[in-house]
N, C-alpha and C positions, 0 to 999 in steps of 0.2 A: 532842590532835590530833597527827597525824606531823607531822615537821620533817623535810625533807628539804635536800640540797644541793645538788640540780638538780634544774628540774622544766621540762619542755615541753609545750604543752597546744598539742593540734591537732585539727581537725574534733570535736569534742567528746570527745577521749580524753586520756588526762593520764598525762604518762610521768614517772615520779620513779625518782631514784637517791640511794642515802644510806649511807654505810659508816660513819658515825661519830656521827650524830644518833637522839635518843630516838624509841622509836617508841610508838603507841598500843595496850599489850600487848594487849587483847579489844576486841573490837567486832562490831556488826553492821552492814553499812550499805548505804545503797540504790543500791549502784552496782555492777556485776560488777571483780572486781579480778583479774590475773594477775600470779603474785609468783614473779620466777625468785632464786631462796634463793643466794647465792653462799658466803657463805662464815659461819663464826662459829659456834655452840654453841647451837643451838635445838629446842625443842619445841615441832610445832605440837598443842593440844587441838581436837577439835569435838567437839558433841555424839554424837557417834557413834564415834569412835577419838581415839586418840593417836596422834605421831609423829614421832620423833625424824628431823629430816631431813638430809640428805646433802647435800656440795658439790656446788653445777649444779642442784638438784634445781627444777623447775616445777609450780607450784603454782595451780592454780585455785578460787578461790573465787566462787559464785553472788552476787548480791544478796540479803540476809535472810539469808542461814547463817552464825551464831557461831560464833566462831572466835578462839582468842588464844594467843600466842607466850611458851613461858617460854624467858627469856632467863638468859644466865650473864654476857654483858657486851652489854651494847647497842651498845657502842661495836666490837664484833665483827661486829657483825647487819651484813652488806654482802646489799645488797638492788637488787633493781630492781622497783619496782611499777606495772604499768599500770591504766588504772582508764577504764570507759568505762559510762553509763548504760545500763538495759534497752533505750531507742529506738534506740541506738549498734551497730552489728554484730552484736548479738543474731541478725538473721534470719540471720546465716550460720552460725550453730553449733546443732548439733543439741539438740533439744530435753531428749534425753537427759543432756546434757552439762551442763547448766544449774540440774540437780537435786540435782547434789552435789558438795561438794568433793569435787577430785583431785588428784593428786598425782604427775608421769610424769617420767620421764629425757628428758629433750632426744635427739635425733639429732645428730650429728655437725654436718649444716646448720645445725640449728634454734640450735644448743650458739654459732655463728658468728655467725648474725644476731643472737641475746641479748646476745653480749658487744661485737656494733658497734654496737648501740643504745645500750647502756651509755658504750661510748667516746664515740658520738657527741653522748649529754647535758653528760656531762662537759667537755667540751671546748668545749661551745660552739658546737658546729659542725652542729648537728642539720639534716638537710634531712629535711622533713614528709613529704613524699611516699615516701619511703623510710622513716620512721619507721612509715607505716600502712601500707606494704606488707608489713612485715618483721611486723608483728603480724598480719595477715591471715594470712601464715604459718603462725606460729607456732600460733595458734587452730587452721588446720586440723590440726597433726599432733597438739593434744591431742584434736581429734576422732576419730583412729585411733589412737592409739598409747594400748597400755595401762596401767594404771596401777601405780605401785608397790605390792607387798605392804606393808599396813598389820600395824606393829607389834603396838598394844596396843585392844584393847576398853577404853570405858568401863565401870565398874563397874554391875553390874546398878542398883545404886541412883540411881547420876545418871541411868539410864536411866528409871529411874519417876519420878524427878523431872522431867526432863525433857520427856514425855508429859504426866503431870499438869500439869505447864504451858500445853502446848500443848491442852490440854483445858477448862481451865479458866481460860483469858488473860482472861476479863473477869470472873470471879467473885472470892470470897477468896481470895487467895493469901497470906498471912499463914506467918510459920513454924509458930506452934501447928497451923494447919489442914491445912497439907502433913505437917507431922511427926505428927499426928494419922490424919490418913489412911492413911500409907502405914506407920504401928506401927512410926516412929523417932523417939529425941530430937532438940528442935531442934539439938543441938550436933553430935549426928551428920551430919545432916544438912547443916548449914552449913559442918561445917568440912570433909567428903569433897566435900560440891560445891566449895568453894572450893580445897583441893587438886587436884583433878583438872582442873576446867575454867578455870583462872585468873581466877576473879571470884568476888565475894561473892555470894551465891545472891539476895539485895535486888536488888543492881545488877544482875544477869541478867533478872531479872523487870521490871523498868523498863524493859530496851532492849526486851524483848519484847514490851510492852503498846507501847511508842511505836511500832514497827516495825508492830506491827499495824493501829494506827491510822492510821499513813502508807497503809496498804495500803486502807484503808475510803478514807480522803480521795481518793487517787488514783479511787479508781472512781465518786469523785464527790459520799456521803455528808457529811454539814454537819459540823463539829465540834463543835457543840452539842448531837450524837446521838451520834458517836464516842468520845468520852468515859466516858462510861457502859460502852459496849458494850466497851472494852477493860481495866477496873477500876478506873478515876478515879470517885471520889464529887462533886468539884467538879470546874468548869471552871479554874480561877483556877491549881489544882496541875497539872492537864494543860498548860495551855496554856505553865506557863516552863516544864517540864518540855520537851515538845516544839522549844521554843526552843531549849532547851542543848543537846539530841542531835542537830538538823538544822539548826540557826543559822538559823530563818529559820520563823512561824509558822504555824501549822494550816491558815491562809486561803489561803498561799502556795501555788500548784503548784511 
């Protein structure tokens, strides 16, 4: 889990700042997060690009899209992360916008209210109302303003890996069956997923099956039938599993 150094949570959005504390390199998770990158030596992975990012740089990521940070010092990583549920502000951003990670240069305004947000966690001094006005902001101009040239493509093959995942989230997914399939060795396979997208290609497929099953529970299905449908053979492994990823049971909304 992140550790951060300031955190402010208001009408359900949650403003963190942290220049010195470790962070959670990959994740997927069920909350839309906007991360203005300030300073330090990072790479951001998603399944779809690479990206070596820039000082100032603003960063949007959806709920559900994995995503993870190679780091050169953590203690470099100055960051500001706001984080707000899909029921939270969602209706004002385009639906478009919502589909993928992006990645945009601040405006000269926008570049002001980011860094008095920042001031104003640190310090202690935070007033709310202005903390949610200034993100209201900010959201709108990643709605018009375009995105940065991504650097690098992922490798065709985390790309079939990738798919094949998402194709067969509740079936075998075992390394024999995916390296089988797609006429690679498990080692190839394992060790360019795990370079390229910073997670062991196990651990990817775990958030992936629990994410999905978050997403069955949400629309109301039992966990007693989720399970199955997203590649758990028992309940007993699903259910701590779900536990450790969302702190809080299958039962729970």
């Amino acid at each position: 889990m992140d550790k951060f150094n300031y955190i402010v949570e208001f009408n359900g959005v949650k403003f963190c700042y942290s220049k010195t504390e470790n962070i959670l390199k990959s994740d997927i998770h069920e909350y839309h997060e906007l991360l203005f990158y300030i300073d330090g030596d990072a790479t951001l992975s998603t399944e779809t690009f690479k990206q070596e990012l820039t000082k100032n740089s603003l960063i949007f990521i959806p709920c559900g899209k994995y995503h993870s940070f190679n780091l050169k010092s953590s203690k470099e990583f100055e960051r500001l992360k706001i984080s707000f549920a899909k029921s939270e502000i969602s209706d004002m951003i385009p639906s478009k916008v919502l589909e993928k990670i992006s990645i945009t240069t601040p405006s000269n305004v926008c570049l002001a209210l980011l860094n008095k947000i920042c001031n104003n966690i640190k310090n202690k001094n935070s007033n709310d109302m202005f903390l949610y006005g200034a993100l209201l902001t900010v959201l709108s101009e990643i709605s018009t303003n375009n995105q940065q040239p991504l650097s690098l493509d992922v490798s065709i093959l985390v790309k079939k890996i990738v798919n094949y995942i998402e194709s067969n989230i509740g079936s075998d997914l075992s390394m024999e069956t995916i390296s089988k399939t797609l006429n690679y060795s498990v080692s190839t396979i394992t060790h360019t997923f795990k370079k390229e997208m910073g997670i062991p290609l196990h651990k990817y497929i775990v958030q992936k099956r629990l994410y999905f099953a978050k997403t069955m529970l949400d629309k109301g299905y039992l966990p007693t039938n989720v399970y199955l449908s997203c590649g758990y053979t028992n309940y007993s492994s699903f259910y701590k599993a779900y536990i450790k990823m969302f702190s809080k049971t299958p039962k729970e909304i």
